[in-house]
N, C-alpha and C positions, 0 to 999 in steps of 0.2 A: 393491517400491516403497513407500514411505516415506506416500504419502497414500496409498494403494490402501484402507487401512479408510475413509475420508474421504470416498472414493468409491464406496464399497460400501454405504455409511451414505443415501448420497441414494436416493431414490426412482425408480423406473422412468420417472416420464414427467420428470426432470432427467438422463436417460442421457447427454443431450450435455456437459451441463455437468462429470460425471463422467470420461466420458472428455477432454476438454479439463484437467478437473486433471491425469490423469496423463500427457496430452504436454507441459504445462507444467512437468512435473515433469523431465521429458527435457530444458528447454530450455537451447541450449548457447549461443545472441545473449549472454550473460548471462552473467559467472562467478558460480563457488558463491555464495559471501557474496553478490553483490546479488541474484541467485534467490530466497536464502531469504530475503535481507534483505527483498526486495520481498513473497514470500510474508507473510512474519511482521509487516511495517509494516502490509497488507492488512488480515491477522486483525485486529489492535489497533483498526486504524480503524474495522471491521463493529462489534468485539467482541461475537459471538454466540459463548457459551462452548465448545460442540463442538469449533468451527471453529477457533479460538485453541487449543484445547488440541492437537488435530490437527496442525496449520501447526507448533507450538511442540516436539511432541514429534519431529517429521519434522526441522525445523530441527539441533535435538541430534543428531539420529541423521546427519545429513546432513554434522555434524562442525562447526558455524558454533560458534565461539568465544563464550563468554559478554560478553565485550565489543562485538561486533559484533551479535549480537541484542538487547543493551540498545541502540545506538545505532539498532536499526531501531524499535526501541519507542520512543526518543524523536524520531523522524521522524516516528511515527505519533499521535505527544503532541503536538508542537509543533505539527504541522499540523491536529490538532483543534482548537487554539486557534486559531491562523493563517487557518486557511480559513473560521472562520466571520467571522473580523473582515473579512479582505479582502475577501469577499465580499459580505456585506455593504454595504461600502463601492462595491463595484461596482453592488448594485442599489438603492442610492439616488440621485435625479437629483442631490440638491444634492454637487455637488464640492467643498465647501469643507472635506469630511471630507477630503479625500484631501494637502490638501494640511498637513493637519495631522500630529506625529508620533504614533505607534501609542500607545506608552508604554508596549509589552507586550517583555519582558526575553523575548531569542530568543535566548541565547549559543551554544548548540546547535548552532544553522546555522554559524554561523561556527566553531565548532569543535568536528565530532560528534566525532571521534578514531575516526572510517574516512577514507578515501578519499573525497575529494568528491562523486564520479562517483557512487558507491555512494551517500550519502546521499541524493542530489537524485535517486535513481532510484524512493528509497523516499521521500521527499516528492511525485514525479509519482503513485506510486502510489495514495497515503495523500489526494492534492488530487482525484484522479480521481474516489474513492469520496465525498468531501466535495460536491465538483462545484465546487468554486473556479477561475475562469478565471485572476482576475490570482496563485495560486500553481504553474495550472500551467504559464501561459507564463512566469513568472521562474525556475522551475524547469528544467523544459525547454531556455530558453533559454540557461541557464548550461550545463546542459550541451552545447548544441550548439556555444557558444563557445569549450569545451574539446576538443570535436571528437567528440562522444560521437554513434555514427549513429545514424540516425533507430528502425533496429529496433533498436536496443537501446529505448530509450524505449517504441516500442509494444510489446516482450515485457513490460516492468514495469506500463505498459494492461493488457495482457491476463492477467497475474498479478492485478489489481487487480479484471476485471474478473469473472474466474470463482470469485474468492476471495469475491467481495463477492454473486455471484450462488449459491453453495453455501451462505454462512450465510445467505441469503433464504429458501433452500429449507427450509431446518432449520429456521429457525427458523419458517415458515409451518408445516410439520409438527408443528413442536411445540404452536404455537398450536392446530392442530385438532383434537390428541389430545387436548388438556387443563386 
């Protein structure tokens, strides 16, 4: 298994979260490319270096094409910029932002050069870890319009969410070592 060092790396009292990487490693709601897309969009969005290099070298060995892990990188870009504006703009009362336009150049979205479904699986991922509601209901939501089930979206959650809680653990560990 591909994360098994990644998992080996965390500490005894993160055993769940260990074992949770390697059934998510298993998971089949999901083909290859958006697994790893959604794994490796995750890393990018944490970026705690371990866990990125981990996620990135499993992705290669996993067979994900160099063009499709650039596109999950720039899932994991765009919605670092993305998530903090919208959100933003969500926890202000005054609405007058909202209805103004962004100004911020997304061409990305509209043309990562994967599969739609796959990109907005690695934006739910990448929004999840940001905590942006209004990217992850317009994400989410396109994909449901496409027909995309609901567990597929919460395996690319729960990819997001043990990704994001393994480089916690590192990187807390690293902080205490040194």
């Amino acid at each position: 298994m591909a994360l098994e060092p990644l998992a080996e790396a965390l500490p005894p009292y993160a055993a769940d979260v260990a074992r949770n990487l390697l059934t998510l490693e298993r998971e089949t709601l999901l083909s290859e490319p958006q697994k790893w897309g959604a794994f490796l969009a995750s890393a990018c969005a944490v970026a705690q270096p371990a866990v990125l290099r981990a996620v990135e070298a499993a992705a290669i060995a996993a067979g994900l094409p160099d063009d499709v892990r650039a596109a999950a990188k720039g899932a994991a870009a765009i919605m670092a910029q993305n998530n903090i504006y919208f959100r933003a703009l969500s926890l202000l009362n005054n609405q007058e932002y909202r209805r103004l336009r962004s100004g911020l150049r997304m061409a990305i979205a509209f043309n990562p050069g994967v599969p739609k479904d796959d990109f907005d699986l690695w934006c739910v991922a990448a929004s999840a870890i940001h905590g942006c509601p209004d990217c992850l209901d317009a994400h989410e939501g396109a994909l449901r319009q496409r027909g995309a089930p609901a567990a597929q979206v919460q395996a690319a959650l729960r990819i997001a969410a043990v990704t994001h809680a393994a480089s916690r653990v590192l990187a807390a560990e690293a902080a205490a070592s040194g």
